[in-house]
C-alpha positions as CSV (number, residue, x, y, z in Angstrom):
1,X,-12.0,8.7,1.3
2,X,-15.1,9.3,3.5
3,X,-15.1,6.2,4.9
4,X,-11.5,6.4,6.1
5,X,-12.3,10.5,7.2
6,X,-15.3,9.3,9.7
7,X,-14.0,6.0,10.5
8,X,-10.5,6.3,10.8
9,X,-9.7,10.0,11.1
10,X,-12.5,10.7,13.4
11,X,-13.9,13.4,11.3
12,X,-17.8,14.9,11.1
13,X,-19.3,15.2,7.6
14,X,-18.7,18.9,8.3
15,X,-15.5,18.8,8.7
16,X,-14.6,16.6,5.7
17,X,-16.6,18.6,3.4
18,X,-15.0,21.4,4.4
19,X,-11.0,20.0,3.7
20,X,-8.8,21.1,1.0
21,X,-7.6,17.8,-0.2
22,X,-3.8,18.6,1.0
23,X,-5.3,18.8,4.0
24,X,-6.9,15.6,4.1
25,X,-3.2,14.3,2.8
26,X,-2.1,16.0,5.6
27,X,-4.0,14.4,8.4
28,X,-3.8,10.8,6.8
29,X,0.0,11.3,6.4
30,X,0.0,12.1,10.0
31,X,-2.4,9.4,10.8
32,X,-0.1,6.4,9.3
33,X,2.8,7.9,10.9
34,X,1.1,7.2,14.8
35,X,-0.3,3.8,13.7
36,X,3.5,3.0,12.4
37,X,4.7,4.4,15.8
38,X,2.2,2.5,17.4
39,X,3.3,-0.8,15.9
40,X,6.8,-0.1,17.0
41,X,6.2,0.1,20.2
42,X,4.5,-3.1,20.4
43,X,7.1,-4.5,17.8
44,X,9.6,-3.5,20.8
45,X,7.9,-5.0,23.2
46,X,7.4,-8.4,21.4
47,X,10.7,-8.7,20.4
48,X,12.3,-7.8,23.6
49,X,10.0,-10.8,25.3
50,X,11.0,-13.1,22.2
51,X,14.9,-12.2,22.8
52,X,15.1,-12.6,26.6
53,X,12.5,-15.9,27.4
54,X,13.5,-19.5,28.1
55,X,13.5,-20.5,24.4
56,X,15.3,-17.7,22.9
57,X,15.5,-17.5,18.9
58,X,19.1,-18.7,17.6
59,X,18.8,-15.3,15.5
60,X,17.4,-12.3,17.2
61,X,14.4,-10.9,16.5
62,X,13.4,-6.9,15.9
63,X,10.6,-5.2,16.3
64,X,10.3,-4.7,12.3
65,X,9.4,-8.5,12.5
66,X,6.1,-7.9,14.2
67,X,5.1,-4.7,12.7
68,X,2.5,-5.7,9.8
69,X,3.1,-2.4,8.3
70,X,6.1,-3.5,7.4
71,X,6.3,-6.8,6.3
72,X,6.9,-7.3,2.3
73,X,4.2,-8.4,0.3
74,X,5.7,-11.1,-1.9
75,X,4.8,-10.0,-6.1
76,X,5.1,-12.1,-8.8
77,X,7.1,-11.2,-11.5
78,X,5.6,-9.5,-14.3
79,X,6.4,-10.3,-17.4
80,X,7.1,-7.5,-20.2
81,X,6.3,-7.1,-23.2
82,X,9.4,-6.8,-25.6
83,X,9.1,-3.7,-28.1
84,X,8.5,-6.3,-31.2
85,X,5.3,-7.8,-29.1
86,X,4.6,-4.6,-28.1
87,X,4.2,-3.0,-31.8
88,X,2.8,-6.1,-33.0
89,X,-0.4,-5.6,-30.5
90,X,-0.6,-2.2,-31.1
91,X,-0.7,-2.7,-34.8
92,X,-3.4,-6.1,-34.1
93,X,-5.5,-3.4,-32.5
94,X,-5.3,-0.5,-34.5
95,X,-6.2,-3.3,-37.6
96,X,-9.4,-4.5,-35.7
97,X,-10.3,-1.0,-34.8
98,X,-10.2,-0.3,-38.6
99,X,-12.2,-3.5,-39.4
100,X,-14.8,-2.2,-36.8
101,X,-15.5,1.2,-38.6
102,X,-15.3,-0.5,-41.7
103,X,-14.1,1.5,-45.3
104,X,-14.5,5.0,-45.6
């Protein structure tokens, strides 16, 4: 959190010490919004160049398309446990647990 208060937010040691932490929340909220607003504009621009050159795209582009903030990060699908599996490792555990502290 420091590191983003001096380095991205601008902030003195002062000042940080001194913030509430909805504060903080506050300024960082506000932060991402501009750097999002910022991308836009230069998503805009990109896709407005991209859209009206020589070798225009057969499907348009939009500005979304060259804003990193946006772009999907692709996640593998986890795979859940069912309940069985699930009470089975529970009980696995709770039995080498009791093996551990041995008889009473």
């Amino acid at each position: 959190m420091w590191a983003i208060a001096r380095l991205d937010l601008g902030l003195t040691d002062d000042e940080f010490g001194t913030m509430t932490p909805y504060q903080f929340e506050g300024l960082l909220k506000r932060h991402l919004q501009q750097r999002e607003h910022q991308e836009f504009l230069f998503g805009q621009l990109n896709a407005t160049v991209a859209n009206t050159g020589f070798a225009r795209p057969e499907n348009p582009a939009a500005p979304r398309d060259f804003m990193p903030s946006q772009r999907v990060k692709p996640t593998e699908p986890v795979e859940r446990m069912t309940a069985q599996e699930f009470s089975q490792a529970i009980h696995a555990l709770a039995a080498r647990h009791a093996a551990r502290l041995g008889p009473d």
